[in-house]
MITI-486338 format. One line per 4 residues: number of its first residue (from 0); for each residue x negated, y negated, z of N, C-alpha, C. Coordinates in pm, whole numbers, padded with zeros to 5 digits. Atoms other than C-alpha are relative to their C-alpha. Layout:
N
NUM = X,Y,Z,X,Y,Z,X,Y,Z; ...
//
This chain:
319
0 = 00049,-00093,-00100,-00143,01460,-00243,00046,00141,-00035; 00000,-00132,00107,-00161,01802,-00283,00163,00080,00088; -00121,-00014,-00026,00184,01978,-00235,00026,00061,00165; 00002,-00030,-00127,00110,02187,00067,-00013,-00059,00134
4 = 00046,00116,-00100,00007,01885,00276,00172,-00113,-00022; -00105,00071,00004,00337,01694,00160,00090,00067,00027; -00155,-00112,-00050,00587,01997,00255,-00059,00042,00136; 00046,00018,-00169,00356,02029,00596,00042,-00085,00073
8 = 00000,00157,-00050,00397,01669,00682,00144,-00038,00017; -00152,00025,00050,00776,01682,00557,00066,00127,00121; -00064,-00106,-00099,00849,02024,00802,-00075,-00061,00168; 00013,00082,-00167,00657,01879,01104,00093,-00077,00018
12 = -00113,00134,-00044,00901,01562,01137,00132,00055,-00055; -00167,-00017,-00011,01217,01738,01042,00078,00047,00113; -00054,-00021,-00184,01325,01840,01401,00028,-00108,00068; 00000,00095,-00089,01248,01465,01520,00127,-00024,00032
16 = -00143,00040,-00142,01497,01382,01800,-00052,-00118,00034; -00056,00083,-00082,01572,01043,01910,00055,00019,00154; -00032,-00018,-00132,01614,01053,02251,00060,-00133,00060; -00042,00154,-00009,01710,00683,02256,-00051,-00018,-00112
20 = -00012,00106,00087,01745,00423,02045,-00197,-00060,-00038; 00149,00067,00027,01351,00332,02058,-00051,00124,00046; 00152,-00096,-00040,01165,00673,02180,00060,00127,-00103; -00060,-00109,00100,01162,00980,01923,-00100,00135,00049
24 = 00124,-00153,-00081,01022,01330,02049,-00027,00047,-00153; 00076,-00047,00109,00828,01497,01741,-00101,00095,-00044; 00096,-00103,00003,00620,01773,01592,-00006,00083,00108; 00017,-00089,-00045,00727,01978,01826,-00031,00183,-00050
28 = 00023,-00123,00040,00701,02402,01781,00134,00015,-00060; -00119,-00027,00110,00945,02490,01497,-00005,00092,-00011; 00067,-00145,-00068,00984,02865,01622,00086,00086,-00186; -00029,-00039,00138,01183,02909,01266,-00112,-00016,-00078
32 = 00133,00048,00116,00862,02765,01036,-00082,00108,00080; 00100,-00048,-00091,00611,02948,01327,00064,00201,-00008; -00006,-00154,00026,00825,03308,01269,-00018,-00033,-00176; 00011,-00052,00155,00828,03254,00847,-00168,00034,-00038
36 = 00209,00043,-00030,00393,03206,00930,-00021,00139,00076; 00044,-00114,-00090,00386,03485,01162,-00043,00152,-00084; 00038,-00114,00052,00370,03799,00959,-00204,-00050,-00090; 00089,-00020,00051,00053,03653,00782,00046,-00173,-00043
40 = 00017,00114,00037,-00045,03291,00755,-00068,-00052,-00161; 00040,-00036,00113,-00129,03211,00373,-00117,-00090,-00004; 00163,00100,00015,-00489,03031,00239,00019,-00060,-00066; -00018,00189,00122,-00514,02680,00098,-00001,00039,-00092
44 = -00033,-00021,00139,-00602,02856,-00182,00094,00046,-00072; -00131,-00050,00038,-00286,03006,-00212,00082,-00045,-00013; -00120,00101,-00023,-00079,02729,-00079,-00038,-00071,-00077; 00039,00096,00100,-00251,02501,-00366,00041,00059,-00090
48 = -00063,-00005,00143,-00087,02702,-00623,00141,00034,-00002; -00101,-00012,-00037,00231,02720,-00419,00101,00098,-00093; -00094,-00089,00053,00389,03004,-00584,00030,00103,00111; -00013,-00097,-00076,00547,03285,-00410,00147,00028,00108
52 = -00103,00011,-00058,00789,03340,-00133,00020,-00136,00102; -00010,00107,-00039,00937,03007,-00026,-00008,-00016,00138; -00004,-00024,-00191,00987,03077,00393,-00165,-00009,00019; 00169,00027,-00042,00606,03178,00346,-00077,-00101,-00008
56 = 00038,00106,00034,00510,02899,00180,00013,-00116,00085; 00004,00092,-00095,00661,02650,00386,-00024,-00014,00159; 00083,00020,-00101,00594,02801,00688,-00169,-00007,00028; 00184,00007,-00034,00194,02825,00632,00020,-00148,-00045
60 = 00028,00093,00020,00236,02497,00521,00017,-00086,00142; -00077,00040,-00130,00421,02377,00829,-00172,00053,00083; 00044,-00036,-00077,00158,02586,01044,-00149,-00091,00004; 00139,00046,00007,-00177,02433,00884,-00008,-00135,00056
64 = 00028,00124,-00039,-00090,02090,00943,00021,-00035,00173; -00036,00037,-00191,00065,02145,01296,-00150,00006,00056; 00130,-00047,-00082,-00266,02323,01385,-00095,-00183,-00032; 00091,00078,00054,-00475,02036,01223,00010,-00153,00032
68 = 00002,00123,-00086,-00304,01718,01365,00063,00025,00165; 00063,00014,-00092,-00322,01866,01687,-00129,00068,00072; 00107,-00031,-00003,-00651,02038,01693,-00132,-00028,-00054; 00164,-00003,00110,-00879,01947,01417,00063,-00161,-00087
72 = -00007,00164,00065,-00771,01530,01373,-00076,-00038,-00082; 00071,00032,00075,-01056,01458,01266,-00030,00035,-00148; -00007,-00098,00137,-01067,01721,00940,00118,-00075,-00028; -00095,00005,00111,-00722,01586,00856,00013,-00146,00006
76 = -00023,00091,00027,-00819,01241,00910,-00102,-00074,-00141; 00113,-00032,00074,-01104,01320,00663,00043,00011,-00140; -00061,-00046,00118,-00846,01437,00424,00079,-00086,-00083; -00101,00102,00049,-00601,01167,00394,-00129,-00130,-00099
80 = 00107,00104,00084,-00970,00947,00333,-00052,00061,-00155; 00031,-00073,00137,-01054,01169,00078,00120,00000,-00115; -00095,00048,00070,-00723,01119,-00068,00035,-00111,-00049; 00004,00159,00038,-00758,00755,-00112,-00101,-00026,-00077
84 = 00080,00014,00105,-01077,00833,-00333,00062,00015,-00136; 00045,-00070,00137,-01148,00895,-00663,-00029,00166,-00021; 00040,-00104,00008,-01228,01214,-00589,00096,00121,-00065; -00119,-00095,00043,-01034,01550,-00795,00008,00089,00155
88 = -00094,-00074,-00107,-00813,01778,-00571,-00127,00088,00049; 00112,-00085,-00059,-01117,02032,-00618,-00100,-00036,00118; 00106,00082,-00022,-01371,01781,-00493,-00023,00039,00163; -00037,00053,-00122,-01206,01648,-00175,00039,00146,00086
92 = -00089,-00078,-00060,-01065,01995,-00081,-00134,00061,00043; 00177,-00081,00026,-01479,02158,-00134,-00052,-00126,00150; 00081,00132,-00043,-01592,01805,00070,00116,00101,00197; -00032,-00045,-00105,-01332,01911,00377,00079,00096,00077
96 = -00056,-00111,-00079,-01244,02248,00397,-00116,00091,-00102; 00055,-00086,00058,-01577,02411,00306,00065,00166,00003; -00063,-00152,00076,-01506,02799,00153,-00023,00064,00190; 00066,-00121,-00145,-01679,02947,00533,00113,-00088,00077
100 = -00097,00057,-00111,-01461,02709,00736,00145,00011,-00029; -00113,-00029,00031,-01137,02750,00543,00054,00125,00052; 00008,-00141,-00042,-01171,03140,00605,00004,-00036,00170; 00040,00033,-00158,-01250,03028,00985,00164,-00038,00033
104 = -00100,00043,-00061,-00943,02818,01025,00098,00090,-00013; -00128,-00092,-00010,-00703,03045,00877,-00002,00117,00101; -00034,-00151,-00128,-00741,03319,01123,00008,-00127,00100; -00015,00032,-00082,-00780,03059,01352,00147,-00087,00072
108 = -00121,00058,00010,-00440,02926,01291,00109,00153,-00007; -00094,-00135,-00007,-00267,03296,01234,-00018,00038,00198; 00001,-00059,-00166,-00385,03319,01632,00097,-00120,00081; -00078,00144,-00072,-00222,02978,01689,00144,00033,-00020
112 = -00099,-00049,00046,00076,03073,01551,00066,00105,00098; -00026,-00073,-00088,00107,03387,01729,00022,-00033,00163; 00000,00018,-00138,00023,03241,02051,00068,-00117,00009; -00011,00183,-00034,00165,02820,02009,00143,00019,00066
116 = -00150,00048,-00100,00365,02704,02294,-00042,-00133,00025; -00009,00165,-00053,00312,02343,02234,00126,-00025,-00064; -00139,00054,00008,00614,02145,02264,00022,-00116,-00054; -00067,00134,00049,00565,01840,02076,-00093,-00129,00076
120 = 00045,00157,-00096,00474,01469,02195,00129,-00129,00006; -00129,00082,00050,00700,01190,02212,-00045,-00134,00064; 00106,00165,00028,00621,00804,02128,00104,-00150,-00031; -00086,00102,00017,00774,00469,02163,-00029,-00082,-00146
124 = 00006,00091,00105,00873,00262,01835,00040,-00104,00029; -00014,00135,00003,00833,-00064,01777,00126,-00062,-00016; -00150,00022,00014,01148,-00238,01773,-00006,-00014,-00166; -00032,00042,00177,01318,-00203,01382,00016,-00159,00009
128 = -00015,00102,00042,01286,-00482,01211,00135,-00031,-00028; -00126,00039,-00037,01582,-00690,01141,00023,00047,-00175; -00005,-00026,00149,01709,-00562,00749,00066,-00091,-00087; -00094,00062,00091,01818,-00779,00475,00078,00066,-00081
132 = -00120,-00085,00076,02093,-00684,00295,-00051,-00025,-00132; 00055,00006,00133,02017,-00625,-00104,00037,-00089,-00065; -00026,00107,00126,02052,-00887,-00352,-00014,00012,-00067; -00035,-00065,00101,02200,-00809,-00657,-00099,-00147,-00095
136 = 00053,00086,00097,01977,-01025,-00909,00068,-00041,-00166; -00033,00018,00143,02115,-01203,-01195,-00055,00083,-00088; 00149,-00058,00135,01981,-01096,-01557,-00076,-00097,-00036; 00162,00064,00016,01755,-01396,-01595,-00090,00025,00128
140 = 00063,-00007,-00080,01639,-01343,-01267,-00070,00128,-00027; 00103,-00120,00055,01550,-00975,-01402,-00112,-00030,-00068; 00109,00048,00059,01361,-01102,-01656,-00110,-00072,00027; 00085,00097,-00073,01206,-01368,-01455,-00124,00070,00064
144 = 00098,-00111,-00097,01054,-01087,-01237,-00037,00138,-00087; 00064,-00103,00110,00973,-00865,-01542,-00103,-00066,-00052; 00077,00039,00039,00767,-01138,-01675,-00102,00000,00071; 00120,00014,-00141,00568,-01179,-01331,-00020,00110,00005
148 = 00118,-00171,-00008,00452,-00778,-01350,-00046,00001,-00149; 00063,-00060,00135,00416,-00765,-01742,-00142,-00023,-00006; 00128,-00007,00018,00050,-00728,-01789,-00059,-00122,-00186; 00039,00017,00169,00074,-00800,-02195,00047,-00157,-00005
152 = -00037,00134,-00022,00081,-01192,-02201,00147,-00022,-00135; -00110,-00019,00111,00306,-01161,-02547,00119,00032,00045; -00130,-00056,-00125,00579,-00964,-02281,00047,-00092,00029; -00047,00103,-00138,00565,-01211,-02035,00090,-00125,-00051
156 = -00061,00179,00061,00638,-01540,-02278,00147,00095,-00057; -00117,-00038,00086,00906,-01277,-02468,00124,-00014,00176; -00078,-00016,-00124,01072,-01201,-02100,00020,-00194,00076; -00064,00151,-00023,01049,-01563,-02002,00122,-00050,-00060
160 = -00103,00039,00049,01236,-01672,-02252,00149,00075,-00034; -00082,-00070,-00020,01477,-01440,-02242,00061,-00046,00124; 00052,00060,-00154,01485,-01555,-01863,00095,-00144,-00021; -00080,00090,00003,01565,-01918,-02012,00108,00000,-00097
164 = -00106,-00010,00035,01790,-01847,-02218,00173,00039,00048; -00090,-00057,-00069,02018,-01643,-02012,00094,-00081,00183; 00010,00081,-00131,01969,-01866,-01690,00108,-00122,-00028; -00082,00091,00000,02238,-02139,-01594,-00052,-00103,-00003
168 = -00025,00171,00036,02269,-02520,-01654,00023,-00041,00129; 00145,00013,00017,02043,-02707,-01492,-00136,00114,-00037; 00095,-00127,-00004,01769,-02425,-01586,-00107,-00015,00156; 00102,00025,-00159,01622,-02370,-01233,-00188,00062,-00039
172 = 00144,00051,-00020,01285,-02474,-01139,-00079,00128,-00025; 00056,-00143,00031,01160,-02086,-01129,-00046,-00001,-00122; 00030,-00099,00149,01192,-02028,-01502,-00058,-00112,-00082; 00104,00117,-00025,01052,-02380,-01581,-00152,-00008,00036
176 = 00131,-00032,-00047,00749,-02354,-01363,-00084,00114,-00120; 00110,-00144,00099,00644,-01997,-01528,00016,-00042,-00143; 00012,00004,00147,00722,-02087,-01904,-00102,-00116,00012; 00083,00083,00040,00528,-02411,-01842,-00196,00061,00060
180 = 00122,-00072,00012,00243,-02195,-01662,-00034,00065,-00080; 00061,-00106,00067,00248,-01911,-01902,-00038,-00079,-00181; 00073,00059,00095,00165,-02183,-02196,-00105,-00111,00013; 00136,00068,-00011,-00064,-02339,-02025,00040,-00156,00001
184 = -00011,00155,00068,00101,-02689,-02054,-00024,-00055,00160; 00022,00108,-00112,00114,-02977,-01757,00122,00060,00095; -00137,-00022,-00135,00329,-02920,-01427,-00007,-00127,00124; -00011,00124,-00143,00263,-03225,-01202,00118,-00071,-00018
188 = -00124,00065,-00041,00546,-03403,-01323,00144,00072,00071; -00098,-00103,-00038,00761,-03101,-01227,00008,-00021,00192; 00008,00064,-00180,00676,-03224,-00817,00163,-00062,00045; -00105,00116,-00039,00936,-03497,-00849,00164,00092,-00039
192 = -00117,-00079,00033,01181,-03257,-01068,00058,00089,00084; -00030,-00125,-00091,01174,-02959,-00845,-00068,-00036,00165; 00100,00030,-00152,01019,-03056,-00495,00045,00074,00097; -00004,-00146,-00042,01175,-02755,-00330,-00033,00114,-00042
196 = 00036,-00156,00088,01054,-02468,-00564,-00140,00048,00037; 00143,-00029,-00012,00765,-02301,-00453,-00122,-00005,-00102; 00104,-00039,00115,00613,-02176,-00769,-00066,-00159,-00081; 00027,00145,00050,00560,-02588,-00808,-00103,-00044,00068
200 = 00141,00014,-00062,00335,-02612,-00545,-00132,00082,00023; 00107,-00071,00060,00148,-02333,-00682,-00062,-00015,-00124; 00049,00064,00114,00135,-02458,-00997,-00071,-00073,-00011; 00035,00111,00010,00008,-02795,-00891,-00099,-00024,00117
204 = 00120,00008,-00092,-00278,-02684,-00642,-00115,-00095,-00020; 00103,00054,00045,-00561,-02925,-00668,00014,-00111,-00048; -00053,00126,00063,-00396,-03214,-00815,-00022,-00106,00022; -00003,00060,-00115,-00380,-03387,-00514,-00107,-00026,00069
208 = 00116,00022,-00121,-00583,-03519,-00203,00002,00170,00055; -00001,-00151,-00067,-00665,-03189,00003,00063,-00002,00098; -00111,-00009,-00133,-00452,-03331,00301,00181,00016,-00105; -00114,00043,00090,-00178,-03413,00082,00033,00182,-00019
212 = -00021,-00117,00073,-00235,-03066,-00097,00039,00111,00106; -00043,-00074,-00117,-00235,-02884,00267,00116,-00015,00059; -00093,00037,00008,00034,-03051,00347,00154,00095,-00035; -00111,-00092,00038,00267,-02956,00142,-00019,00151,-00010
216 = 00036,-00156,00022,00138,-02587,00101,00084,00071,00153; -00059,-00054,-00177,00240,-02528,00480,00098,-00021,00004; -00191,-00023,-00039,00581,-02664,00437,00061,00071,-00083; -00045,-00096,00078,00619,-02458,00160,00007,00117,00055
220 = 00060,-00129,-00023,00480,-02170,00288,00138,00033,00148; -00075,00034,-00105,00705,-02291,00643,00156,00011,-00052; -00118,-00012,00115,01025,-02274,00375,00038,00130,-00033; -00032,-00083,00076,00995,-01996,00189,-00141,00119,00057
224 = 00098,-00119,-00004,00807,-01694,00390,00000,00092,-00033; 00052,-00103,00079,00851,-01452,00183,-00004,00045,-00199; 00058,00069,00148,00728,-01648,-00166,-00102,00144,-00001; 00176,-00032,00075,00399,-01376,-00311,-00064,-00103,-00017
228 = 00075,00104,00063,00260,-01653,-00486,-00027,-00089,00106; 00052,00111,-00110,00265,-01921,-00210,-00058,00094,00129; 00028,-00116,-00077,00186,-01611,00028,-00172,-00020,-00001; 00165,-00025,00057,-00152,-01560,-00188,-00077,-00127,-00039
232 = 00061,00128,-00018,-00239,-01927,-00234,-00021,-00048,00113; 00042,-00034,-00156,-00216,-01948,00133,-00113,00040,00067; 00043,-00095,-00015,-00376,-01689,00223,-00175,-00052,-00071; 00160,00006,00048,-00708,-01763,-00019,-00056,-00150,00042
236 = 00036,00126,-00037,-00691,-02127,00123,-00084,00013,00136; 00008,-00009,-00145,-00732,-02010,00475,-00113,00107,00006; 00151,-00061,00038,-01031,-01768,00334,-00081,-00093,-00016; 00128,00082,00043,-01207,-02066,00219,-00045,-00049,00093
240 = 00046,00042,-00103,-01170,-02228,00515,-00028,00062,00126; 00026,-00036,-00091,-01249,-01950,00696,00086,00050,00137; -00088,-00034,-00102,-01008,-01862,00928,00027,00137,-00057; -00024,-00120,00028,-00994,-01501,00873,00120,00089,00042
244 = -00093,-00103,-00093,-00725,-01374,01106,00113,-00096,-00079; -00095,00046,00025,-00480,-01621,00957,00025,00019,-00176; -00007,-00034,00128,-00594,-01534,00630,00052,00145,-00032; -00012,-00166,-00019,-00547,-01136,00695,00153,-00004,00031
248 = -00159,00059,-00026,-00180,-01272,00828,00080,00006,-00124; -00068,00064,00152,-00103,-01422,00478,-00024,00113,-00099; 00023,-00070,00021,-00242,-01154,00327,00076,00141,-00013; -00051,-00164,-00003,-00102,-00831,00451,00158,-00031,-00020
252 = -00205,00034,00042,00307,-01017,00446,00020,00013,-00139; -00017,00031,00121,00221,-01077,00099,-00018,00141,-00099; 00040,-00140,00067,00056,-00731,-00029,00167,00081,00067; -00086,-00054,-00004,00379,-00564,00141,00160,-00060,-00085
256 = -00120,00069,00099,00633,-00802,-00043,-00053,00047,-00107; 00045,-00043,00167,00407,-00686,-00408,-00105,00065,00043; 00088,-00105,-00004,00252,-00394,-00353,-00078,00060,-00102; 00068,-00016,00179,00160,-00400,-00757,-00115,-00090,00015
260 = 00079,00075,00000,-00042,-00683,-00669,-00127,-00020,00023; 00151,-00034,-00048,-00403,-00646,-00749,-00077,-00128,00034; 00098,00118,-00044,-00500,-01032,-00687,00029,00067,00203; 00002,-00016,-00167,-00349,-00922,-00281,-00113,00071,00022
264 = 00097,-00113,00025,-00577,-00614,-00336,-00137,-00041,00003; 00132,00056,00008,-00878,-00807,-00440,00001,-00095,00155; 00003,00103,-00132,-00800,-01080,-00165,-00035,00036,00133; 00002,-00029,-00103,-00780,-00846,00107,-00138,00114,00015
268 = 00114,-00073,00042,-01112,-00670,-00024,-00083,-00102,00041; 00072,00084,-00071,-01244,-01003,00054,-00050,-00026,00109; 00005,-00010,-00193,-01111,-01045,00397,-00114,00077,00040; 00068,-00081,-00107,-01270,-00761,00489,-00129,-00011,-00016
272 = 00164,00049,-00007,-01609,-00841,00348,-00042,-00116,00111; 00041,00117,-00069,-01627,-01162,00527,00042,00044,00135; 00004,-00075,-00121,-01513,-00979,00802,-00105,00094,00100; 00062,-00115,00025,-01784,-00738,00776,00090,00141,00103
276 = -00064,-00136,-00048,-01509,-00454,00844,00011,00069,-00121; 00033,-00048,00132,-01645,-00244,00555,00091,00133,-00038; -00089,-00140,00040,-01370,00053,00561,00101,-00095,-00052; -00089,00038,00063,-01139,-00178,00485,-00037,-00113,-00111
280 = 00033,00041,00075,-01303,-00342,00224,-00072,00118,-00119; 00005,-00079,00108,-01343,-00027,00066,00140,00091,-00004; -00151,-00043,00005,-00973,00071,00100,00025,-00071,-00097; -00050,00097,00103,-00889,-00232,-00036,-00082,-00039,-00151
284 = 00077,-00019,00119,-01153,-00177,-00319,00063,00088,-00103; -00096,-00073,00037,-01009,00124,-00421,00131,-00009,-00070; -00067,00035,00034,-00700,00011,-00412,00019,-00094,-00096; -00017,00054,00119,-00764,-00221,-00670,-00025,00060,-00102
288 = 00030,-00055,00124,-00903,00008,-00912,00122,00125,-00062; -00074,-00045,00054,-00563,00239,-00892,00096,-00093,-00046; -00111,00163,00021,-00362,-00136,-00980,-00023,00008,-00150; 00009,00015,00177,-00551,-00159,-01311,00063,00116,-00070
292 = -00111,-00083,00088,-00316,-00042,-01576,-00124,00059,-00088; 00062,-00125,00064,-00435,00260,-01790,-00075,-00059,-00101; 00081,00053,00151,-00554,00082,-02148,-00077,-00117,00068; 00098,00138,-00049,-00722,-00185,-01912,-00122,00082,00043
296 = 00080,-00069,-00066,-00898,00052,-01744,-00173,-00004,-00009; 00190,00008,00028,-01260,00102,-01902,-00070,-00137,-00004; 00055,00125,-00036,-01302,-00291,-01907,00040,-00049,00079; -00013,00082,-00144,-01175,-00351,-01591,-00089,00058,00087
300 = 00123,-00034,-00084,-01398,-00092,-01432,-00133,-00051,-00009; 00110,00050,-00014,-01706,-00258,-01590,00001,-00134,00099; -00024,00084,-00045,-01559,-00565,-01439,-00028,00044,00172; -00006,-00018,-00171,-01536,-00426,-01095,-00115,00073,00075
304 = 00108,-00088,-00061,-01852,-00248,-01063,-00078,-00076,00106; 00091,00068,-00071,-02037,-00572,-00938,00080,00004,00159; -00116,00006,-00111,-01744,-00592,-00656,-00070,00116,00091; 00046,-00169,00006,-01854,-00181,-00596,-00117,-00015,00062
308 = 00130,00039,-00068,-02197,-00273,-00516,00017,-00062,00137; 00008,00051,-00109,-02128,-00543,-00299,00123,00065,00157; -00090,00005,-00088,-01851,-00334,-00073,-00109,00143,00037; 00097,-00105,-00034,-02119,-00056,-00089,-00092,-00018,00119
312 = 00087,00034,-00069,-02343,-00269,00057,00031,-00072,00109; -00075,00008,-00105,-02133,-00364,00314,-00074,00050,00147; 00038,-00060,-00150,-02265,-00367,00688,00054,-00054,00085; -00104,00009,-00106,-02054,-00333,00965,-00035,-00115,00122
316 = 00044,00070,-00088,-02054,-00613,01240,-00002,00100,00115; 00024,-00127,-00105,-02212,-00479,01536,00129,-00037,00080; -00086,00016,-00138,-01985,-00453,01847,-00026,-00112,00115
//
């Protein structure tokens, strides 16, 4: 995002007050940012090449966005969408702050300025979640989880084994599972070996009866909630069968545990098709095409064009 919009966004919420433990007052008038703005509010085009005197800078920055998420929502909810394109800085900036309206707002914000006596709003939060404390990861366990992002299959088998090598006696089921997935060999007998390990009953989807196979997937899943992998096998089970809201469940726990993860990405590009909730099936479109790594790029976009079409063609369920 473009800098002036991230040092706006960053001076609105630095004042926030807690007033309790769950309510926070916010974006109120910051009469320091609102006097560095006062002599002369500066123009996007100016604040996009952020040079100059810093007070000025951050207060027109400060001023545009105050004015804009509470006067003109819509323009800056226009902006953030435009920021989730493809589109260059020029593009998106031409798309929602034409040249006549830019000129418009800025005076119309140097009068806001002069005159703003709003005081803010203030909004209850959800209760914090509960935090886990960090867990220091072995070094096979590094590797383990270097192999599961490496892209380059050659990586992945080098980091595996690295992985088993380093890993203690018994070699746990984890690094097992993936070396016998990432060569492709057999894993059913691994059931009886490991019958707590998740990545076993991901391995060994289909094997089975489909009760059998549901079965266990749910006590896995009932085990270990915050597996990815059993997350996203889940999750595309409960697409097939349709259950959408439980699939969107499995789904969104799982994309926030691996946020690299362009199968979640694709998955939840699904959801929303079968949903027909077509903004978010072109969020989540998107979002898959900034996932693909750089040298993948030109044959993953041919790959994804057919996808492109169909989220294009996307029509909204009525109401």
């Amino acid at each position: 995002q473009p800098r002036w919009l991230a040092e706006g966004l960053a001076t609105l919420f630095e004042d926030a007050d807690f007033t309790d433990p769950r309510t926070v007052l916010m974006g109120r008038w910051n009469v320091r940012r609102a006097r560095d703005a006062y002599g002369r509010v500066l123009s996007l085009a100016e604040l996009r090449q952020w040079k100059g005197d810093p007070h000025e800078l951050y207060g027109s920055a400060w001023a545009w966005v105050h004015y804009l998420i509470n006067h003109d929502e819509p323009r800056l909810r226009r902006l953030f969408a435009a920021l989730r394109s493809r589109q260059t800085e020029e593009q998106l900036m031409a798309e929602v702050f034409p040249l006549d309206d830019a000129s418009r707002l800025q005076t119309e914000i140097s009068r806001y300025v002069r005159n703003g006596t709003f005081r803010g709003w203030q909004t209850s939060l959800r209760r914090t979640p509960r935090l886990e404390p960090p867990v220091e990861l072995a070094p096979w366990e590094v590797h383990l989880l270097r192999a599961t992002v490496h892209q380059a299959i050659e990586r992945s088998r080098e980091e595996l084994q690295l992985a088993r090598d380093l890993a203690p006696q018994p070699v746990p089921g984890r690094v097992v599972v993936a070396q016998r997935v990432a060569l492709r060999e057999d894993t059913t007998e691994l059931v009886q070996q490991f019958p707590d390990e998740p990545a076993v009953s991901v391995a060994v989807w289909g094997e089975y009866s489909a009760d059998a196979d549901a079965k266990l997937l749910q006590q896995q899943v009932a085990a270990h909630p915050e597996d990815p992998s059993l997350l996203l096998l889940a999750a595309n089970v409960e697409l097939a069968e349709g259950r959408l809201e439980r699939a969107n469940e499995l789904a969104q726990r799982g994309a926030r545990l691996a946020p690299w993860s362009l199968p979640f990405a694709s998955l939840q590009m699904r959801i929303g098709l079968d949903a027909r909730d077509c903004d978010a099936a072109l969020e989540h479109y998107e979002r898959m095409l900034s996932l693909v790594p750089e040298r993948e790029r030109p044959e993953a976009l041919e790959r994804l064009r057919a996808f492109e079409r169909v989220v294009r063609a996307c029509k909204p369920k009525r109401p």
